[in-house]
C-alpha positions in Angstrom: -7.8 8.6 -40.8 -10.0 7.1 -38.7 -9.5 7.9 -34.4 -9.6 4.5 -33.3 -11.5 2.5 -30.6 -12.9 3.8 -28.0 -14.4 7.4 -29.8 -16.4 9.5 -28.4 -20.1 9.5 -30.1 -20.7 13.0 -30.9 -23.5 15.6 -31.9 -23.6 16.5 -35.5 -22.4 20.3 -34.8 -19.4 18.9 -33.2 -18.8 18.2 -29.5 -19.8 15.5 -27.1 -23.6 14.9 -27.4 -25.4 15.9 -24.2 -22.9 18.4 -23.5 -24.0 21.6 -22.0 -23.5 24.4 -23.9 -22.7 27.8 -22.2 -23.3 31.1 -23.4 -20.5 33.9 -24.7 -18.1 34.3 -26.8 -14.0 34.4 -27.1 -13.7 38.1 -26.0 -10.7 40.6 -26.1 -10.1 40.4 -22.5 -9.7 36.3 -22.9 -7.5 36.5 -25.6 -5.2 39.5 -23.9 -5.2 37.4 -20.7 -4.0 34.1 -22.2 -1.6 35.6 -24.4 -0.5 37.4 -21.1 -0.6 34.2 -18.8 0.7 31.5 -21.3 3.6 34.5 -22.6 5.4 32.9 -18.6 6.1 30.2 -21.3 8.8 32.2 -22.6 11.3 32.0 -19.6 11.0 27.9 -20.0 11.7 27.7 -23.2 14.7 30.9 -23.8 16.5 28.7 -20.8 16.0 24.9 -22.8 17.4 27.0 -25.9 20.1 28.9 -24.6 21.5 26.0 -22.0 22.1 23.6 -25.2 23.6 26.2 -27.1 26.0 27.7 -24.6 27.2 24.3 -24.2 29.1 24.6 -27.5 30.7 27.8 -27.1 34.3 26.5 -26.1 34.4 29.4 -23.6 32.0 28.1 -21.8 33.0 24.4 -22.0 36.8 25.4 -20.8 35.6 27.7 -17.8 33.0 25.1 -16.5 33.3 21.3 -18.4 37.4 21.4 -18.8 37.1 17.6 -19.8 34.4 18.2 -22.0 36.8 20.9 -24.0 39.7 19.0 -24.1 38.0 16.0 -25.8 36.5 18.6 -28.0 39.6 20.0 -29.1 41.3 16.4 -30.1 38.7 15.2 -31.9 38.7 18.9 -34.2 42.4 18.4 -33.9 42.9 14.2 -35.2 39.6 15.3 -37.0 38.2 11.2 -36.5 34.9 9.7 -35.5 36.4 7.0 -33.8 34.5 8.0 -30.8 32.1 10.9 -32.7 29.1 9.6 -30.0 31.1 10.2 -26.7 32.5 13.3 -27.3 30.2 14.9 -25.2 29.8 12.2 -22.6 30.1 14.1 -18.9 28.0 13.7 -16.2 28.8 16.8 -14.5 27.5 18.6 -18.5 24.4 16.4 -18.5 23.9 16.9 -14.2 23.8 20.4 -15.2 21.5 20.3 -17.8 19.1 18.1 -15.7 19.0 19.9 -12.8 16.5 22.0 -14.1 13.8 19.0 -14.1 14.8 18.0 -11.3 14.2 20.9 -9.4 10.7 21.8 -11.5 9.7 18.6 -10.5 10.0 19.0 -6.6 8.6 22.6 -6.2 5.5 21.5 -8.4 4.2 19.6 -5.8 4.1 23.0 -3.6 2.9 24.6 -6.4 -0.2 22.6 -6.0 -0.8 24.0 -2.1 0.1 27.6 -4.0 -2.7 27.6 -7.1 -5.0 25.9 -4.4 -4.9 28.4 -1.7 -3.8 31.3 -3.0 -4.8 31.5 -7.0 -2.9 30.7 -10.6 -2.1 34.6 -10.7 -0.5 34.6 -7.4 1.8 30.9 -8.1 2.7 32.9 -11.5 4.1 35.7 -9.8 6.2 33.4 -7.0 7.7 31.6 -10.4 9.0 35.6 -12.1 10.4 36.4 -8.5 12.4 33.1 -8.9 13.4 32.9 -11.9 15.1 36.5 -11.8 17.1 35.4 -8.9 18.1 32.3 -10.8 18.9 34.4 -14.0 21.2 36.9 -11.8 23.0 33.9 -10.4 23.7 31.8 -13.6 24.7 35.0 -15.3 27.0 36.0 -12.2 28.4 32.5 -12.4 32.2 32.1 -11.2 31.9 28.2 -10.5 30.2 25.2 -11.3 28.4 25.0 -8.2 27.0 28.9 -8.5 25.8 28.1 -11.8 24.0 25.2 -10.5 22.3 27.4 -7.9 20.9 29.3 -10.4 19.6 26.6 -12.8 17.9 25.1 -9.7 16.4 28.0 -8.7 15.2 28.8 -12.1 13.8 25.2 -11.9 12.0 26.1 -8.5 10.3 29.0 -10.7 9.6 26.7 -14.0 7.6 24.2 -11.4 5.5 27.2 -10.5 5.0 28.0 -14.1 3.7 25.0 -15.5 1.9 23.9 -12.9 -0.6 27.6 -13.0 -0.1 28.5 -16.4 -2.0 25.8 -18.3 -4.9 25.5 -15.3 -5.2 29.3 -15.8 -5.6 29.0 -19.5 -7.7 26.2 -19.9 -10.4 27.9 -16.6 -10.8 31.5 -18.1 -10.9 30.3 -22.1 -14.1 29.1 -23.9 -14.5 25.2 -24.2 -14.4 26.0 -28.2 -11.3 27.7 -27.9 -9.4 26.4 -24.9 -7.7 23.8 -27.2 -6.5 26.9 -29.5 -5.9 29.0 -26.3 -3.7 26.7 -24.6 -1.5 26.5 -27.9 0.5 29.5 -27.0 1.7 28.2 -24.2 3.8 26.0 -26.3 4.1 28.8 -28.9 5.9 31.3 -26.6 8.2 28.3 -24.9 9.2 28.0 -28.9 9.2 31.4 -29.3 11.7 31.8 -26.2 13.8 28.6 -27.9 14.3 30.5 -31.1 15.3 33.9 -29.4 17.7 32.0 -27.3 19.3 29.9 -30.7 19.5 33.5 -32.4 21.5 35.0 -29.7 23.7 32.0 -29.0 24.5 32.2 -33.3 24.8 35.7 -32.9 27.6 35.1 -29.7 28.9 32.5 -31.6 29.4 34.7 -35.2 30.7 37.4 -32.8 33.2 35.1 -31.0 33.2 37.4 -28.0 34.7 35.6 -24.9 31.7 36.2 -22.5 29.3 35.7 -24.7 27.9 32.8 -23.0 27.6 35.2 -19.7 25.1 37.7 -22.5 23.2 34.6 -23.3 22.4 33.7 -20.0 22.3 37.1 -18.7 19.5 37.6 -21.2 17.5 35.2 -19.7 16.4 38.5 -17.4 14.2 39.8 -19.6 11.2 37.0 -20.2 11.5 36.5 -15.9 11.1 40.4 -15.8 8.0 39.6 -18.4 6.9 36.9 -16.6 6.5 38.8 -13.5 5.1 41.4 -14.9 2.6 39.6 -16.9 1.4 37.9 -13.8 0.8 41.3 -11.6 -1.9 42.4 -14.5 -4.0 39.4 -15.3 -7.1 38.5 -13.3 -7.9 35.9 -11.1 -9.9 32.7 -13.0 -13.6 32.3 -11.6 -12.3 28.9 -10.8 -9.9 29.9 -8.1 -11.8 32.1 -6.9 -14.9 30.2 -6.2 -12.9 27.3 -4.8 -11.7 30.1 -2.2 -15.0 31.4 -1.5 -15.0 34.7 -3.5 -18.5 34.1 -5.3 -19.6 37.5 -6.4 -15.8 38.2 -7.5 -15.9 35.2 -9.5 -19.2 36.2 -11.2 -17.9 39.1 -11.8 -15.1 38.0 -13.7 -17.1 35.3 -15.4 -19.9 37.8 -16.9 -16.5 39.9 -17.7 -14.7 37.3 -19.6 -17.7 35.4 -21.2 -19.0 39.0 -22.3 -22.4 38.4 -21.3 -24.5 38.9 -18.0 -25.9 35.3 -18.8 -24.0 33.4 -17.6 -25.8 31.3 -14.7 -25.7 27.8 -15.7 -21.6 27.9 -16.2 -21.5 29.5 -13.0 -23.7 27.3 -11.2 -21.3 24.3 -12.6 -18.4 26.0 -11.5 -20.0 26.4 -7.9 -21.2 22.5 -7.4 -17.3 21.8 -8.7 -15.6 24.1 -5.9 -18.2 22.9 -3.7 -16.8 19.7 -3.9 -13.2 20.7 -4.0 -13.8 22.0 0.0 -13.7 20.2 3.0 -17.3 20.5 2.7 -17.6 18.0 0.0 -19.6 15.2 2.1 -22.3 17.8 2.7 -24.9 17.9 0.0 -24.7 20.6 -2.6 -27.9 22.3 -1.8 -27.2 22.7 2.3 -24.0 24.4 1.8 -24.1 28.2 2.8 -23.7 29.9 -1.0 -20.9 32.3 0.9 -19.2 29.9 2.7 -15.5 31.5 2.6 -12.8 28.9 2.6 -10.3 29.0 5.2 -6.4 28.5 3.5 -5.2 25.1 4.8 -1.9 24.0 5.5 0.3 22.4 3.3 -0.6 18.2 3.6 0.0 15.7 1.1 -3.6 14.6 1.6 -4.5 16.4 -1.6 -2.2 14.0 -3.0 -3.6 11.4 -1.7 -6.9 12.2 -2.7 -6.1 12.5 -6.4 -5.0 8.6 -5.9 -8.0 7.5 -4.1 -10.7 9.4 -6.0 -12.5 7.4 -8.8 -13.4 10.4 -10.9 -9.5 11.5 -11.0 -8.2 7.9 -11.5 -8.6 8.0 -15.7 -7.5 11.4 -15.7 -4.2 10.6 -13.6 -3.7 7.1 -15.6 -3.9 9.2 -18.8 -2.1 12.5 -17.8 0.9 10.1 -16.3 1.2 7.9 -19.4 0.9 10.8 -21.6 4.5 12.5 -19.8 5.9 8.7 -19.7 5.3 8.3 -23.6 6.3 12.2 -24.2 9.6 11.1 -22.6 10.4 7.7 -24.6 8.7 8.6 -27.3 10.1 11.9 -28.5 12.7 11.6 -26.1 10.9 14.0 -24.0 13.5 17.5 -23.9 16.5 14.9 -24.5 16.1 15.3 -28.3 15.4 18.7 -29.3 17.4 20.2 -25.7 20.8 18.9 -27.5 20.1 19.5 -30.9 23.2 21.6 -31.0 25.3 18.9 -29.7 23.9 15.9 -31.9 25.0 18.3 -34.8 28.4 19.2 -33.5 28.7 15.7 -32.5 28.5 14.7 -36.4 31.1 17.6 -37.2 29.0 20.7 -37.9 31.1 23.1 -37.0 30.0 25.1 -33.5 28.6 27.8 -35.5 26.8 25.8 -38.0 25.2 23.9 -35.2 23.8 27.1 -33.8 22.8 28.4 -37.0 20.3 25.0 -37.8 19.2 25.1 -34.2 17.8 28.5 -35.0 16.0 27.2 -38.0 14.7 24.2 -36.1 13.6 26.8 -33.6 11.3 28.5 -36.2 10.3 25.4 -37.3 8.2 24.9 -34.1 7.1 28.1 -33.3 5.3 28.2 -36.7 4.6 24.2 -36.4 3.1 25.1 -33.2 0.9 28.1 -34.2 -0.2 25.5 -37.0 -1.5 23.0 -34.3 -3.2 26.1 -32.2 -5.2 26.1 -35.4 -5.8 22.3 -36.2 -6.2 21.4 -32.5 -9.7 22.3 -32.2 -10.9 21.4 -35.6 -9.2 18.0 -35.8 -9.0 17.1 -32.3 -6.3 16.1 -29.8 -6.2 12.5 -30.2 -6.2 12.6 -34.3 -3.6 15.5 -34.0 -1.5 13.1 -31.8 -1.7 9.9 -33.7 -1.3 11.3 -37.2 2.1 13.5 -35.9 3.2 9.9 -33.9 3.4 8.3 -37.8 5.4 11.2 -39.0 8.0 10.7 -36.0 8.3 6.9 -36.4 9.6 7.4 -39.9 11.8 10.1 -39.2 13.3 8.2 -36.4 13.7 5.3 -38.1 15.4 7.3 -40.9 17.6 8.7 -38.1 18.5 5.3 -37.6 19.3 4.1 -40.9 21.1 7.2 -41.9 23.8 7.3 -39.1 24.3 3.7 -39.1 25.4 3.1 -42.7 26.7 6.8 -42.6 29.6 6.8 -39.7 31.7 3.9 -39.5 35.1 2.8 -39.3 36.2 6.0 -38.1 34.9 8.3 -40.9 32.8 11.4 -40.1 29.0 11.7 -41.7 28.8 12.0 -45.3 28.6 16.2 -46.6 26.1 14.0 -49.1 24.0 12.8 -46.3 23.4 16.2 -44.7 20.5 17.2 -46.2 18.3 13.8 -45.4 19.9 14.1 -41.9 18.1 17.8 -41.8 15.4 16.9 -43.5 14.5 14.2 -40.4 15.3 16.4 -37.7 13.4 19.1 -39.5 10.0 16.9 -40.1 10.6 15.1 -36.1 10.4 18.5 -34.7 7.4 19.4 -36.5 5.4 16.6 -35.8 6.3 17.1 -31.8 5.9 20.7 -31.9 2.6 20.1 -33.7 1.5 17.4 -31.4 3.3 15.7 -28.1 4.7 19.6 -26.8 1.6 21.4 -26.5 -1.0 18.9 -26.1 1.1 17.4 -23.6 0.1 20.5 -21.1 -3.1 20.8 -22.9 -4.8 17.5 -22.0 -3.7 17.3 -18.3 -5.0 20.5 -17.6 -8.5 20.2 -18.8 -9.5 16.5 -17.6 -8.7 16.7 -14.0 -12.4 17.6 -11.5 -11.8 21.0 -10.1 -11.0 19.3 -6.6 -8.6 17.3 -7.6 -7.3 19.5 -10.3 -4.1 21.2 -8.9 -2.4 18.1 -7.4 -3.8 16.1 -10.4 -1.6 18.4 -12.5 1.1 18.3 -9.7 1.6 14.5 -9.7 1.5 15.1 -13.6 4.1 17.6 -13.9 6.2 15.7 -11.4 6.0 12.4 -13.6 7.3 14.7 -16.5 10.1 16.0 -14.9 11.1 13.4 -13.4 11.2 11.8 -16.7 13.0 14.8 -18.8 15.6 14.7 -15.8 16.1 11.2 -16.6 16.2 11.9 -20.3 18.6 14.9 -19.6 20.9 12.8 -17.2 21.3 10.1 -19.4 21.2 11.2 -23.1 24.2 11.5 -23.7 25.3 8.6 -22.0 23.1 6.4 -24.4 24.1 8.1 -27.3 27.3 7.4 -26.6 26.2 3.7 -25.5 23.7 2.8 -28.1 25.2 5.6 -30.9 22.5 5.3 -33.6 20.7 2.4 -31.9 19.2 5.4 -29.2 17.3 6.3 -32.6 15.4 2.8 -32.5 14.8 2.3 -29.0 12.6 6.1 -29.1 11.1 4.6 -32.3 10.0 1.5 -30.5 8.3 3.8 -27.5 6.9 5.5 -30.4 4.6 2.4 -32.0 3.4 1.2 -28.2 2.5 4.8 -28.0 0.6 4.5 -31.3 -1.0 1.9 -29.8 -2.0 3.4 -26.6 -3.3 6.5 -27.9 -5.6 4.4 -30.8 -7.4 2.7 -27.5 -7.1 4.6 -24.8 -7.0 7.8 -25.3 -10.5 9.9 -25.4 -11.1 12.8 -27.5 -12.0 16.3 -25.0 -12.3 18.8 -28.0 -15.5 20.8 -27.3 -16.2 19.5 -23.9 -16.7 22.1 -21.3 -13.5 21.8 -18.4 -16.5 20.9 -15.4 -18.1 18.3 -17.3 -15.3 16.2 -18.2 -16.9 13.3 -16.5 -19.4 12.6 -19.5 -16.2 11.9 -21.1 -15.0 8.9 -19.2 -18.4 7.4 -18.6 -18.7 7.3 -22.6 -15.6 6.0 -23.0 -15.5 1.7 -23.1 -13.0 1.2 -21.2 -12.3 4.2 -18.5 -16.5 4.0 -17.7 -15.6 0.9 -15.5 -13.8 3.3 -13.3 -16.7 5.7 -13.1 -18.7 5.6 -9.4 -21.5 5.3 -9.5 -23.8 8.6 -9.3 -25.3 9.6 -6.3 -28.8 8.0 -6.1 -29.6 11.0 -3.8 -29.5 13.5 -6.5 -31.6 11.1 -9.3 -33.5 13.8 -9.9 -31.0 16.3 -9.7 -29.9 18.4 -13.1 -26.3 17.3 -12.7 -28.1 13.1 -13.3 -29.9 14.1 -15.7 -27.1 15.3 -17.9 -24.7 12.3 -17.1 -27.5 10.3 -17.6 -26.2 7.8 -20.7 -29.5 7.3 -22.2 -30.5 9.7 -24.2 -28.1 9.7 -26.9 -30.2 7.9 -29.6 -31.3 11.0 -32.0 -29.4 13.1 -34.3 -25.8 11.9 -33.4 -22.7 10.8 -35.8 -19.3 9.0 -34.8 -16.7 11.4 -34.8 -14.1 9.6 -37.2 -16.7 9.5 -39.6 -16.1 12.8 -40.3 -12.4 12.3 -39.8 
């Protein structure tokens, strides 16, 4: 399958051609520290699992959602489908489930001033302290409003999360392996799912009467882990430099490369953080080499920065419409978050439900660990457009199935059950393979270093945003559109297609600091390039994003492909 317009021309080992190529190797103390850093995934996703599931325990639904219940309860009792798509229609269930986003979304934006000025290890640790309170207060919950304390306050510690997590990953891995690396992330978020859809089965099997209090209550343990996990990593060279601790950061660099040479990636790190400082008028070579930067207040400047820069402007365009076609397209968390309720809704029992979400849940942790595999072989942007096919059908499947299956007032077909599975089984693949992880994944390694913690800010906010959107309004358009909501994610789907065939660059095997070969390659996003400093024509750093010598001993990617 060929990767469309706009590919990157590439050398015949793989990679961009003219792309530096630093020494080392994936060492032990990498792969502990990822596992370690992208293992805070695990609190995200046990709390997406758990909070769609303990929405069908009737428990729950009567203590909290009493409206919610009672329509539950008539339509088991008249046992119709008259109105099978609004049986879950609340806005105080879906404002619940929402305010999650909604408050990851606003404490992202601080998280940015946190990873800045005081390190990814030290914004990972803020988001365990948080999300232990939040689990204490959901699981303590004797009212509607003190459970949506805690879900807000988990979602102060979720903002943290993704904002470091995914920076940290993609500084301290390998360019060959950050792709790979940066997989777990996703894989422990699915990971976390499928515990929490094994416990809520298990709850619901048992049909103890507080079971939803052990589900949430559970929730304890990956925020204890995510604390925990935070206290022992190290600090990325990245952060470090960019806060002035040079020998520190070589340090770590020659620790996790597992070589002492190691010179030219740190001397590209160094020019990036020298940039990143308030310094970043002054030319490279006058700056004092142990220069220690102050910690700044919090400002929105940064923010602003990200806007006005030219060399963040194709990341942010890319990063945002990335999150805005995650959302429509897959319908961001709406889809797979009430996967329990869609079932339930087309009378699986409560239990059933549960039981399929568990096995949905497997299917993308191991879909997942799949991609970590492909990601860095085939690429981002052929991972993404092949997966986006997959989820078109299925969606349009979707579609077909429910509207010639329900209607006038009959409940689904036991005959059409196994293409209904079948659908959901092969959409969550595709996403788990594709739009999940490499929707973290591709923000966090095209953003400059000095613009790369609000970059991933104003990113993370545009997702949230988004998924509280989705969350909010879900169920609202299921119950508006009913099997229509299939086809309208199906049409975001193919202008996504289209988008990605264009638009979107391959980054596989391109260092993190020298992203900016990238978009001056790339036909379209070079017109947004400045121009490079005619200063430094002589420098090292021109000479390599210099764009004429790339006549000898080069192939086109998706020839290969």
């Amino acid at each position: 399958m060929a990767l469309g317009a706009g590919d990157s021309v590439v050398a015949s080992g793989g990679g961009i051609s003219g792309v530096k190529q630093y020494e080392g190797h994936i060492t032990i103390y990498v792969l502990f520290a990822s596992i370690l850093a992208t293992s805070t995934a695990v609190m995200g996703g046990y709390d997406a699992g758990i909070t769609g599931g303990v929405a069908q325990m009737n428990n729950f639904l009567e203590k909290f959602f009493p409206a919610v219940y009672a329509r539950k309860q008539l339509s088991v009792k008249i046992g119709s489908s008259h109105n099978i798509y609004c049986q879950y229609n609340s806005q105080a269930l879906q404002a619940y489930s929402a305010s999650i986003s909604l408050a990851a979304a606003v404490s992202t934006l601080f998280a940015s001033y946190f990873t800045r000025n005081y390190g990814r290890k030290t914004t990972l640790i803020y988001a365990g302290v948080l999300s232990i309170i939040g689990v204490i207060l959901k699981a303590a919950a004797q009212n509607l409003g003190m459970l949506l304390v805690g879900r807000i306050i988990i979602g102060f510690g979720l903002g943290f999360t993704i904002q470091a997590a995914p920076i940290y990953v993609s500084e301290i891995a390998p360019f060959k392996w950050r792709g790979s690396l940066n997989f777990f992330f996703q894989v422990f978020s699915e990971f976390g799912s499928l515990i929490a859809s094994l416990i809520n089965y298990g709850n619901a099997r048992t049909g103890n009467a507080f079971g939803w209090r052990i589900s949430l209550g559970l929730a304890g343990i990956p925020a204890i882990m995510l604390t925990l996990a935070s206290l022992v990593i190290c600090e990325t060279p990245n952060s470090l430099l960019q806060r002035g601790y040079q020998e520190k950061a070589k340090k770590i660099l020659q620790q996790i490369r597992g070589t002492q040479d190691v010179e030219v990636e740190f001397e590209d790190i160094l020019i990036a953080a020298k940039k990143s400082t308030k310094h970043e008028h002054a030319k490279v070579d006058q700056l004092d080499p142990n220069i220690m930067i102050s910690i700044s207040p919090f400002s929105f400047n940064e923010f602003q920065n990200v806007l006005k820069s030219k060399t963040s402007q194709p990341a942010l365009i890319i990063s945002c419409l990335l999150q805005f076609f995650y959302t429509f397209a897959i319908g961001g968390s709406g889809i797979t978050f009430y996967v329990p309720i869609l079932l339930s809704t087309f009378h699986f029992t409560s239990t059933t439900s549960l039981f399929w979400s568990a096995m949905f849940a497997i299917t993308m942790v191991l879909s997942t660990m799949v991609g970590s595999v492909l990601v860095d072989r085939l690429g981002r942007k052929q991972l993404l457009i092949t997966c986006n096919f997959f989820m078109f059908i299925c969606l349009i499947g979707l579609a077909i199935l429910l509207s010639t299956g329900i209607r006038d007032g009959k409940n689904l077909s036991h005959s059409l059950a196994p293409p209904l599975l079948l659908f959901i089984f092969v959409f969550i693949a595709s996403s788990a393979l594709s739009w999940e992880p490499l929707g973290w994944l591709i923000p966090s390694e095209i953003f400059p270093l000095e613009t790369r913690s609000a970059g991933l800010s104003i990113t993370m906010l545009v997702r949230l945003l988004f998924n509280f959107l989705t969350l909010e309004t879900s169920l609202s358009m299921l119950c508006s559109f009913k099997w229509g909501l299939f086809l309208f994610f199906a049409a975001w789907v193919a202008i996504a297609q289209v988008f990605m065939f264009f638009f979107l660059p391959e980054t596989k095997g391109v260092p993190i600091e020298e992203m900016e070969i990238v978009w001056r390659r790339h036909w379209f996003w070079k017109r947004f390039m400045p121009k490079l400093d005619i200063d430094c024509e002589n420098s090292p750093k021109k000479q390599h994003l210099d764009l004429a010598p790339m006549a000898t001993n080069i192939n086109v990617q998706n020839q290969h492909l």
